[in-house]
C-alpha positions in Angstrom: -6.3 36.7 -34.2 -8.5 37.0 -37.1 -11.5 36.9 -35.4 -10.4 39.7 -33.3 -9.5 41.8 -36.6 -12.4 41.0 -37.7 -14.3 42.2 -34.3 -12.2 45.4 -34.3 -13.0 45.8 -38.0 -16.6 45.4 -37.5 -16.9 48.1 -34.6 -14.8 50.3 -36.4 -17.2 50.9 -39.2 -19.5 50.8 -36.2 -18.1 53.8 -34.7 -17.4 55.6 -38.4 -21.6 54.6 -39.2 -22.9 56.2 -35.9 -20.3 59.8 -36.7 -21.8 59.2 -39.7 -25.5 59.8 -39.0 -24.6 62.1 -36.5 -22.9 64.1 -38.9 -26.0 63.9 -41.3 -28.6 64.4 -38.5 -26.5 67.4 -37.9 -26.8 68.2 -41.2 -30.2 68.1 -41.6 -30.7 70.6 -38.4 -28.7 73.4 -40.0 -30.9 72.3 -43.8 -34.0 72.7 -41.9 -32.4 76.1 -40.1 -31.7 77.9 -43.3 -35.1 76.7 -45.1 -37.4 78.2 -42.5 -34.7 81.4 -42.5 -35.4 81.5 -46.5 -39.3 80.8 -46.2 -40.5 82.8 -43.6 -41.8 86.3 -43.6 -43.9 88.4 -41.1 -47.1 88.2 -43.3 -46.6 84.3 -43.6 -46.2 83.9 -39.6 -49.3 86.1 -39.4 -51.4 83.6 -41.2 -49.9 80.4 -39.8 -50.9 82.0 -36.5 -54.7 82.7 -37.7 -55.1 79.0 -39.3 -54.2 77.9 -36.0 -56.3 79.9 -34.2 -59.0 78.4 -36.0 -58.5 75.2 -35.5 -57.7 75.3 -31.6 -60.6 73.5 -30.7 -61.2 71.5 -33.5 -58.2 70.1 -34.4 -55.7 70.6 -32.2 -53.2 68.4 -33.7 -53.2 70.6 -36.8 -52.8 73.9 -34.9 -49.9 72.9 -33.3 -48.4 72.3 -36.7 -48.9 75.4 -37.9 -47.9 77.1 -34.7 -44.6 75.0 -34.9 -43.6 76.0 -38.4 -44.5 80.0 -37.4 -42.1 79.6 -34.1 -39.5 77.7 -36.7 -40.2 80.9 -38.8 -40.4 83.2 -36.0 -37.1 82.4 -34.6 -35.3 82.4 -37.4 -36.4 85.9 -38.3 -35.5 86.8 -34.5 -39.6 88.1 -34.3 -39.6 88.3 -30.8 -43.6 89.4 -30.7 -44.3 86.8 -33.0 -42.2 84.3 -31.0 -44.6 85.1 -28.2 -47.5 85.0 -29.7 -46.7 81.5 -30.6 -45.9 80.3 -27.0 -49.2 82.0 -25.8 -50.9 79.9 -28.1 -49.3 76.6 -27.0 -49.7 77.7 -23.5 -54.1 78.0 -23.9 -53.8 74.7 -26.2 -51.8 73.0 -22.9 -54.7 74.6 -21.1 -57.3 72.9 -23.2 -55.9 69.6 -22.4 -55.3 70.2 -18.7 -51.6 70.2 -19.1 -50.9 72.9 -16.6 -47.7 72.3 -16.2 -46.3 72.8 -19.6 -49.0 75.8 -20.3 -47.1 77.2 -17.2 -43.8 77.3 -19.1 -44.9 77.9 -22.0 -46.9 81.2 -20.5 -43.6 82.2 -19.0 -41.8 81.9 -21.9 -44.5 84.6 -23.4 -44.6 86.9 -20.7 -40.6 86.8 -20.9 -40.7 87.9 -24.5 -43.3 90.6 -23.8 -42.7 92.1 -20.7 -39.4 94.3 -22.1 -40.6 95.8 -25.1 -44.5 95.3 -25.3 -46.1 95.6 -21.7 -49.1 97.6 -23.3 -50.5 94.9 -25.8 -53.2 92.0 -25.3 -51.0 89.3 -25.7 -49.1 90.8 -22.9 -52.6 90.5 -20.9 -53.1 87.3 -22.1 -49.9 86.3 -21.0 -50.0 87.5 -17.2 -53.8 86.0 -17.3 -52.7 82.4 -18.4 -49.8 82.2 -15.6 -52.3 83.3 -12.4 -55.0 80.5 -14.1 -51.7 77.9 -14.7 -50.5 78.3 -11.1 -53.8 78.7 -9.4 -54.7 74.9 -11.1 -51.1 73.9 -9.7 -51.8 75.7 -6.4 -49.0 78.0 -6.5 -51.5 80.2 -5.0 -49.3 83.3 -4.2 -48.0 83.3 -7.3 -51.0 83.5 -9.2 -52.3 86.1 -7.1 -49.6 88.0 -8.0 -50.0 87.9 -11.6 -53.5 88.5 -11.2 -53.0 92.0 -8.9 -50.3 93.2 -12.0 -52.6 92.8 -14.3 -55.1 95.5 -12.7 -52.1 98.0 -13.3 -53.0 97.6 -17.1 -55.0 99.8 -19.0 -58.3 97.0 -18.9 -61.6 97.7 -19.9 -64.7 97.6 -17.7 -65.5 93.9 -18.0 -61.8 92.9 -18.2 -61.1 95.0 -14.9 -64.4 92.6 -13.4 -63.0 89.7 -14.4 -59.3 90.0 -13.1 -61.1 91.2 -9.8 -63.3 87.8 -10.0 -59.5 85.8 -10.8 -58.0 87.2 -7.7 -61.2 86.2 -5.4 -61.2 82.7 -6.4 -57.4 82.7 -5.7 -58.5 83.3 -2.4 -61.8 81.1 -2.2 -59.1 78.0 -3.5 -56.8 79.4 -0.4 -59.4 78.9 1.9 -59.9 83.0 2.5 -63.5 83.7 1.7 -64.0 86.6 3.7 -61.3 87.9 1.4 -63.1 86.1 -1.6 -66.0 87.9 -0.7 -64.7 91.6 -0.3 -62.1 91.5 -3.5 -65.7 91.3 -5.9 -68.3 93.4 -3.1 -66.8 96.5 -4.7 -67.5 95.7 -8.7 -71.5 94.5 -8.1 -72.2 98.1 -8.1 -70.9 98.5 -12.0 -72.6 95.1 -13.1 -75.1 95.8 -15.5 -74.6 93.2 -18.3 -76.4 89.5 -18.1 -73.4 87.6 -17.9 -71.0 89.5 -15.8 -73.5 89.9 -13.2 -73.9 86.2 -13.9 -70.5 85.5 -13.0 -70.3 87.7 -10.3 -73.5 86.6 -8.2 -72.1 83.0 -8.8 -68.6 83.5 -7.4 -71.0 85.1 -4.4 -72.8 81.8 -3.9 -70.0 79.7 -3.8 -68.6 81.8 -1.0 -71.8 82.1 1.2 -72.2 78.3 0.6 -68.7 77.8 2.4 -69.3 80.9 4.8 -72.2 78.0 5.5 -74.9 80.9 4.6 -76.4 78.3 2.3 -79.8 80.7 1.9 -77.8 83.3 0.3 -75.9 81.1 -1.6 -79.2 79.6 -3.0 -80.6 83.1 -3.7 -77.3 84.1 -5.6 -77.0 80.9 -7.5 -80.7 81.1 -8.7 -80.1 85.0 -10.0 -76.9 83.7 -11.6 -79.0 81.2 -13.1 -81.6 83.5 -14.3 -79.2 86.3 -15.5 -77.4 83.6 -17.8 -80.8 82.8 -19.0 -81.2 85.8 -20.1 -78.3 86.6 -22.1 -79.5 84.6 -24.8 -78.1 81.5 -26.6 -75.7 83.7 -28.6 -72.9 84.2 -25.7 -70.8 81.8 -25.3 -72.1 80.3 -21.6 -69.6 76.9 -21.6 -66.9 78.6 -18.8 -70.3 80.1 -16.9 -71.7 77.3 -17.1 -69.1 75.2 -15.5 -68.9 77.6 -13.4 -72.3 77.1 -12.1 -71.8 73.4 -11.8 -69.2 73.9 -9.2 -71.3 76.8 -7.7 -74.2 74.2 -7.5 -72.4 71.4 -6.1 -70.9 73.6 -3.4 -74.5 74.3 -2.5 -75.8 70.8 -2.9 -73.0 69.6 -0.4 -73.9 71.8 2.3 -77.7 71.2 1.9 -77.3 67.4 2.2 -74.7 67.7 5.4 -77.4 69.9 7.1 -80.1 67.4 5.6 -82.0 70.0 4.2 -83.1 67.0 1.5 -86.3 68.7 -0.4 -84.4 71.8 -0.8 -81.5 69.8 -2.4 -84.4 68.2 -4.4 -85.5 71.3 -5.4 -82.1 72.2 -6.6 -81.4 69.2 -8.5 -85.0 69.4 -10.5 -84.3 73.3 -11.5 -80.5 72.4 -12.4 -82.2 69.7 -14.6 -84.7 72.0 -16.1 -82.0 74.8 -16.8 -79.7 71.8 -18.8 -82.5 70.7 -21.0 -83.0 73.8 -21.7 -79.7 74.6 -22.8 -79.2 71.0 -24.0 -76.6 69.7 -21.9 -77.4 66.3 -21.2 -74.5 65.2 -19.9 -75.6 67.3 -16.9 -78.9 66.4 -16.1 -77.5 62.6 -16.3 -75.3 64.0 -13.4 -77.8 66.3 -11.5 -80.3 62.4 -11.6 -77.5 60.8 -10.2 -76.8 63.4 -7.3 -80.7 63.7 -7.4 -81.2 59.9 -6.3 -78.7 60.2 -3.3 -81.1 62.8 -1.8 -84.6 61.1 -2.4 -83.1 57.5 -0.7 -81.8 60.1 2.3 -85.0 60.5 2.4 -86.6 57.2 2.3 -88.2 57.6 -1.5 -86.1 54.6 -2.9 -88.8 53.8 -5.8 -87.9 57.5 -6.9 -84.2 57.7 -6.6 -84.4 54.0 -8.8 -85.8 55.7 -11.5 -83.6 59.2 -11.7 -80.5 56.1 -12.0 -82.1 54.4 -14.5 -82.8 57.2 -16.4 -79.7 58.7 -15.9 -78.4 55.4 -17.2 -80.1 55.8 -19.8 -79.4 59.4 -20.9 -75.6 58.3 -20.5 -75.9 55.9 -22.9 -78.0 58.2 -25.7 -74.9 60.7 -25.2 -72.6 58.0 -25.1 -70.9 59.1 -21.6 -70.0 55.5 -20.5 -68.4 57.6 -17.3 -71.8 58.8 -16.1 -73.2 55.7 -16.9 -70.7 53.7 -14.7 -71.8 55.8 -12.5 -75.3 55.8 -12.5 -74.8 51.9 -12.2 -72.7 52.0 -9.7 -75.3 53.8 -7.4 -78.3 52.0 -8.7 -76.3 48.7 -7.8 -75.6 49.2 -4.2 -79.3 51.1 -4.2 -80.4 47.5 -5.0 -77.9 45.9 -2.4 -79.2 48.1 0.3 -82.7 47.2 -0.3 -82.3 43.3 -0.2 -82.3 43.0 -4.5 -79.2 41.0 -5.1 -80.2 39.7 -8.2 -80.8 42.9 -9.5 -77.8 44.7 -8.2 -75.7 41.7 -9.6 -76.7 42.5 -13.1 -76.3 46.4 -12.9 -72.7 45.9 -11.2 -72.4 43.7 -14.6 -73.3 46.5 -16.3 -71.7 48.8 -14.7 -68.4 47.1 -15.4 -69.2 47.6 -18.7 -69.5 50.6 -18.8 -66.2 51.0 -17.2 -64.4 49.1 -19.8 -66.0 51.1 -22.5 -65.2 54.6 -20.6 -60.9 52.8 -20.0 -61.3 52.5 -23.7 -62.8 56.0 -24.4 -60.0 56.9 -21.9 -57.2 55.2 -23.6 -58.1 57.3 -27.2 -58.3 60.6 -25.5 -54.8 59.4 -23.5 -53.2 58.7 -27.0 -54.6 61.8 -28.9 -52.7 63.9 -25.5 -49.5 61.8 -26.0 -49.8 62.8 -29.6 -50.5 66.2 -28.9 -47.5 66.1 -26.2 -45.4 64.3 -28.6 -45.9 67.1 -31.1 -45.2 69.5 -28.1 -42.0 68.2 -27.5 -40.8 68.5 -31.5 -41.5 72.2 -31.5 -39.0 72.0 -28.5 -36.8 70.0 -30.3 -37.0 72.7 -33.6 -36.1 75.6 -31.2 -33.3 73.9 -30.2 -32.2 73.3 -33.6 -32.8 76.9 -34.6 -31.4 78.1 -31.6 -28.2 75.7 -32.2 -28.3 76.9 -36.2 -28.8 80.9 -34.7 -25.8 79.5 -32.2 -23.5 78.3 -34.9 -24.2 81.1 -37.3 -23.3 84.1 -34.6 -19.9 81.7 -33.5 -19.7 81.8 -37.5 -19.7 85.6 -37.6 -17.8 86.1 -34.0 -15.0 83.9 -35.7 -15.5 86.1 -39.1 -15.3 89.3 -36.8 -12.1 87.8 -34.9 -10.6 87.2 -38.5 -11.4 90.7 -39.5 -10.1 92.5 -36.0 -7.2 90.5 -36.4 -6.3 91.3 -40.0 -7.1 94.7 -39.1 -5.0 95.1 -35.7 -1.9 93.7 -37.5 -2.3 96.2 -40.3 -2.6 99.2 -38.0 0.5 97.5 -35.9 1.9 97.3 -39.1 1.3 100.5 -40.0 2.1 102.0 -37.0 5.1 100.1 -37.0 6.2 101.3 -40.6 5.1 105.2 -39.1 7.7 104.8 -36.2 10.1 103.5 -38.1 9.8 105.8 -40.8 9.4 109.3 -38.5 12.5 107.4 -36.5 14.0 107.2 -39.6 13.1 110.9 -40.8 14.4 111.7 -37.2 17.4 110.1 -37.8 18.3 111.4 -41.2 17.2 114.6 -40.1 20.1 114.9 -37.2 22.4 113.4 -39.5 21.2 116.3 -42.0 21.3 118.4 -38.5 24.7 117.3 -37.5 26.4 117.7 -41.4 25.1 120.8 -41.2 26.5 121.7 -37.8 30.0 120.0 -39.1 29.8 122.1 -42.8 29.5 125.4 -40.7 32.6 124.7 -38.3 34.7 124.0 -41.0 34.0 127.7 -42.3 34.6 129.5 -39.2 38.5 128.2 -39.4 39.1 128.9 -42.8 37.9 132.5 -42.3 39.7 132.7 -38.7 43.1 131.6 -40.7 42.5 134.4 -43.0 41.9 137.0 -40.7 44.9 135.7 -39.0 47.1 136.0 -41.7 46.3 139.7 -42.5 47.0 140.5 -38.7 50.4 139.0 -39.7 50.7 140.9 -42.6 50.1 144.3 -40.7 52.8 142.8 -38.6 55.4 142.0 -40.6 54.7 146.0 -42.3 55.6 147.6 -38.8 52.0 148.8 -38.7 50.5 148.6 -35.5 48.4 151.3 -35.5 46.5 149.1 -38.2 47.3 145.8 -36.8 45.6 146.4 -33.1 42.8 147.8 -34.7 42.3 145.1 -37.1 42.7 143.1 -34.0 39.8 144.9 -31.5 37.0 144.9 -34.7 38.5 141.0 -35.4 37.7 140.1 -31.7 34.3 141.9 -32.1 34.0 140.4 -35.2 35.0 136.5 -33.7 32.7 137.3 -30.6 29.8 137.6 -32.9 30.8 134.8 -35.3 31.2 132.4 -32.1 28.1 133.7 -30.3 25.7 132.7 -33.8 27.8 129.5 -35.0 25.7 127.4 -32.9 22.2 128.6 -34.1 20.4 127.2 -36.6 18.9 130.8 -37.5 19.9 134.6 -36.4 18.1 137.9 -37.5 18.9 139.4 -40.5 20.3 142.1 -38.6 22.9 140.5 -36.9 24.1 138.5 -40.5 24.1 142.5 -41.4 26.1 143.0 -38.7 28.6 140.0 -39.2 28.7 140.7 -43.0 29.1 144.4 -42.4 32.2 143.7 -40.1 33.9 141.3 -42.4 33.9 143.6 -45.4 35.2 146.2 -43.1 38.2 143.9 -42.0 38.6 142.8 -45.6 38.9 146.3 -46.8 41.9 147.1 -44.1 43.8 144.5 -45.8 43.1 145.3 -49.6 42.5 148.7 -48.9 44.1 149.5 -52.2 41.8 146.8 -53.8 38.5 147.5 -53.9 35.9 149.6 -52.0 32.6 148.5 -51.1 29.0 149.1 -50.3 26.1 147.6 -48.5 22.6 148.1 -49.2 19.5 146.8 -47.1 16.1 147.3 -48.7 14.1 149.2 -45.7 11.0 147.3 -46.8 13.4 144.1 -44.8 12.1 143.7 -41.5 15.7 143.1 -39.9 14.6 142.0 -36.6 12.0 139.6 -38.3 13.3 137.8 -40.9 16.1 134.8 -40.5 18.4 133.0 -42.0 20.9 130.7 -41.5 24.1 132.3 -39.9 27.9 132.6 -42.3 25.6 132.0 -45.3 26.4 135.2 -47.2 30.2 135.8 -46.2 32.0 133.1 -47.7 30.6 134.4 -51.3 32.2 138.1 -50.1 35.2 136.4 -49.0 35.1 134.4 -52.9 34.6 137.8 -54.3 37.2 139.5 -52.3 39.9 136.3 -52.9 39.7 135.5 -56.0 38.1 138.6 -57.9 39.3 141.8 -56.5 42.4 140.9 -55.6 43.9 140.2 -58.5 43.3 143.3 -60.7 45.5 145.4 -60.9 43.3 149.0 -60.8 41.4 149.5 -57.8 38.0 147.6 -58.1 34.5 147.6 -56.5 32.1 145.3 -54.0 28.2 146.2 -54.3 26.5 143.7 -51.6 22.6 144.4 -52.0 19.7 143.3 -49.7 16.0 143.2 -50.5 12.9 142.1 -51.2 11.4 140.4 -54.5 8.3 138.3 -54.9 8.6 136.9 -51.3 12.6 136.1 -51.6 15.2 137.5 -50.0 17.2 138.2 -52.5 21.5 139.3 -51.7 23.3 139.8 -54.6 27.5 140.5 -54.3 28.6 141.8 -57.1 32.5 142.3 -57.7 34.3 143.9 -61.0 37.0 141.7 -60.4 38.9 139.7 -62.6 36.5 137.3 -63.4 36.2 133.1 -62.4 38.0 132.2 -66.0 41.0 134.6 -65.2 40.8 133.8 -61.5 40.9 130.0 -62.3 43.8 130.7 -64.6 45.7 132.4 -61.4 45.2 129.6 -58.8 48.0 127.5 -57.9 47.1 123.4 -57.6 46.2 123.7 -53.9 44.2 126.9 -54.1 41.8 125.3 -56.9 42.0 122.3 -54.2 40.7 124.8 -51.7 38.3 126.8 -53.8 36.6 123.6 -54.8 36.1 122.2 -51.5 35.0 125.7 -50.3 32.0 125.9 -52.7 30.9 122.2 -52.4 30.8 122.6 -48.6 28.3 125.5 -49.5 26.2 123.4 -51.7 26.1 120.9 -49.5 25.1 123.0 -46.9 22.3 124.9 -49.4 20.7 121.2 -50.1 20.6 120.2 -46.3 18.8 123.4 -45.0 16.4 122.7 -48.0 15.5 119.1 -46.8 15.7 119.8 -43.2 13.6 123.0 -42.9 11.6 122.3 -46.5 12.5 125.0 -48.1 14.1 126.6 -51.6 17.6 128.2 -50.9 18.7 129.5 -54.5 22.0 130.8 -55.2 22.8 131.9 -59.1 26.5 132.9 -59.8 27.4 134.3 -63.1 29.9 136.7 -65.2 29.1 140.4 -65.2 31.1 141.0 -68.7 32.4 138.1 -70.7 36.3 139.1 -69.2 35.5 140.6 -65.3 33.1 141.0 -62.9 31.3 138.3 -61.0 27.6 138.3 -59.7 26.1 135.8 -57.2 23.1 135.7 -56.3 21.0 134.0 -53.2 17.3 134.0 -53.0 16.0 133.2 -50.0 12.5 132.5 -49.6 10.4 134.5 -46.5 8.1 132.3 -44.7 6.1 134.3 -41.5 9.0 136.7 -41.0 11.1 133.9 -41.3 13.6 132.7 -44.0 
């Protein structure tokens, strides 16, 4: 049992030490994400890019370094033209070393970076050129044809327009097609005027006729492409030409041996030699001796073709090419075994393994100096991932942040659309309730003024006066008809309140005809068909006047009621010589004062719901016209558009 605790124990902190470092490795990513972020800069990136330009050649390793740190840089700063420019340059070092595979990705991954946003600059040129010479080394041979055709739709110079054309006929020469090799370049030799274009053109020529099996032409092309090259001069760089020729030669060569046209492959060989002294490239000439011998023992001259492989040996070894040397060897030893000198060929196959041990060995370095440089290849791919996992983690950072922030924001504006219903339901609510007290305030008028026109149709009654009575009775039904018609509005005309107002006084004055008299004014600056107000606003401040005021005093009194027009208002002032409100209040019995009160607070009420309801300043003033009679009320109403 203990050792099993123990066991468990152990791979527990097992388990916790691997989260651990994965947790730090993690760690370390997103450190190294946010350092190139903080360090780089498009002028920094610019000169990574140049140092490693410069050192493409010479030190590969080192220009890969710098190109990694400017991608690093280059994708953190989301430089998309710098991004490319990086993958371009990994794509011609991949070229360098004959990795076309990987210079095939990373060319895509250039001309996928370009091809949106900058379709009209070199590296966009350089990009379509590096996938057509990528695929056509892989043999995708319709594919780089096709990159080579769209990059004649650019805007090329001269000599770049020649050597596209010369790209797309060796497509076609590698596919086998040279009639169609031939006639993509027949139309450029025209415009050839420059040494090493018309080098380069007159060579792609000669490879054709020699497989078109024209091997005359191609041996009068080659040796103008020779001579044209010559005379460039030593200042162009003649490397690509030059291997160009090689392969043009060898085509040549081939041919001339299968139709064993020997001195004329001779001849060949010695000017090749001649040409690579010249221009120093031993390595060559130890090749062109080597070919050179296979010719002269076609043609019985062993002696000679003995001594073009041991010199070529020899030159191998000065240069120290223990490849050529192997091979030279190789062909002297079975020279030796053919002509019945096995001692001799024993020691040169000696030799010649050797030389093969020391070229495995020469081998093996340049194998591990491309693993190193693959190596280093595959960490720039392992930084992008990091940088694109940092970029990754950063946007899911500010997605999440954005969430957050939607989120906060949608339940405030629910919120606060939620508080805006429930307060405009609210206002709604309060504003029928307002609506409905309102409604309820003006019904209970219309009763008490009903009763008391009743009561003075009794009256007339009980005095035996008809006459009276039934007219009372026909202007009270006009009177009710109008009353009922209006009780349900919110607003009528000032004309028909006139009218209501008008009739009222007039039934109030058959009653207490030996009362008061009365008078009604209307400012004609009132537009009466205009201007609103609520209905039965003024008439229960006549019937107060009437009641309680005029009643009462003994001499026969008087009713001004005045309409018009001040500072915007509509202003109606009733004005009685009455007794007065102290007097009056002296007068009432208990359930008159009972009445009186809840007659004016229904009108105050009624005054303070219109104002909140329809947002507006009802004012109504009462006061005493002399310290001992008289009353004066006054309402100001305010006119808004016509309306009140």
């Amino acid at each position: 049992m203990r050792g099993y605790f123990t066991i468990s124990t152990i791979f527990l902190l097992f388990i916790l030490s691997g989260s651990s470092q994965a947790q730090e490795k993690e760690e370390s990513k997103k450190n190294s994400y946010k350092s190139l972020k903080s360090r780089s800069s498009p002028s920094s990136i610019q000169q990574l890019l140049q140092e490693a330009t410069a050192l493409k050649n010479t030190n590969p390793s080192q220009s890969l370094s710098n190109i990694q740190e400017a991608l690093g840089m280059s994708l953190a700063q989301g430089d998309v033209f710098q991004e490319a420019r990086c993958y371009l340059m990994l794509g011609e070092i991949n070229e360098g070393i004959q990795e076309w595979s990987l210079a095939l990705d990373n060319y895509e991954k250039a001309y996928q970076k370009l091809r949106s946003q900058f379709e009209k600059t070199a590296e966009y040129n350089r990009a379509l050129q590096g996938l057509g010479i990528t695929n056509l080394k892989l043999g995708n041979y319709q594919a780089a044809l096709a990159y080579f055709q769209q990059t004649l739709s650019l805007r090329l110079s001269a000599d770049e327009l020649i050597e596209r054309t010369l790209d797309i006929s060796e497509v076609y020469y590698q596919m086998g097609s040279y009639t169609k090799a031939l006639e993509a370049i027949e139309e450029i030799t025209v415009n050839v005027q420059k040494d090493v274009v018309a080098s380069k053109v007159q060579n792609q020529k000669a490879k054709i006729y020699a497989r078109l099996n024209e091997v005359d032409k191609a041996n009068d092309y080659y040796q103008s492409s020779q001579r044209n090259l010559r005379a460039a001069g030593s200042a162009v760089p003649k490397k690509d030409e030059e291997l160009a020729m090689q392969s043009t030669k060898e085509e040549i060569s081939e041919v001339l041996r299968e139709q064993k046209r020997y001195d004329e492959d001779i001849s060949l060989r010695n000017q090749s030699i001649d040409y690579n002294l010249e221009s120093n490239n031993l390595k060559e000439v130890s090749k062109d001796k080597i070919e050179l011998s296979k010719s002269l023992a076609a043609k019985g001259e062993t002696g000679k073709a003995i001594r073009e492989l041991e010199e070529a040996a020899t030159l191998a070894d000065t240069i120290n090419n223990p490849k050529e040397q192997a091979n030279a060897f190789l062909a002297l030893a079975d020279l030796f075994e053919k002509n019945g000198r096995p001692t001799e060929a024993l020691a040169t196959y000696k030799k010649y393994s050797e030389a093969m041990s020391r070229n495995e060995q020469m081998n093996q370095i340049v194998v591990q100096e491309k693993a190193e440089l693959i190596k280093k290849q595959k960490e720039i791919e392992e930084l992008t991932k990091t940088i694109a996992l940092g970029q990754q983690e950063e946007q899911t950072t500010l997605q999440r942040q954005r969430l957050i922030i939607y989120g906060l924001v949608l339940i405030l504006l629910i919120i606060t659309v939620t508080s805006f219903l429930i307060y405009k339901n609210a206002q709604a609510s309060k504003r029928a309730n307002q609506l409905l007290a309102l409604k309820s305030l003006r019904s209970q008028m219309n009763p008490h003024f009903i009763f008391n026109a009743l009561n003075s149709v009794n009256q007339f009654i009980s005095q035996n006066d008809e006459r009276t009575a039934n007219k009372f009775l026909t202007e009270f039904s006009r009177l009710m008809r109008l009353v009922l018609e209006n009780s349900q509005e919110d607003f009528i005309t000032l004309q028909k309140e006139e009218e209501i107002i008008s009739l009222y006084v007039k039934l109030e004055h058959y009653r207490f005809r030996d009362k008061f008299d009365y008078s009604i004014e209307v400012d004609p600056e009132l537009n009466k068909e205009s201007i609103e107000l609520p209905p039965m606003l003024i008439q229960p401040y006549i019937e107060n006047a009437v009641w309680h005021g005029l009643r009462y005093k003994e001499e026969k009194g008087k009713l001004d009621i005045r309409l018009r027009k001040r500072n915007g208002y509509l202003q109606i002032l009733i004005e009685d010589d009455g007794i007065g409100r102290t007097r009056s209040t002296q007068l009432k019995t208990p359930n008159q004062k009972r009445h009186n009160s809840t007659g004016l607070k229904n009108i105050q009420e009624r005054l303070s719901i219109l104002n909140t309801v329809y947002k507006t300043n009802y004012q109504v003033t009462t006061e005493d016209s002399t310290p001992d009679s008289g009353t004066r009320v006054t309402i100001s109403i305010p006119i808004q558009n016509g309306k009140v």
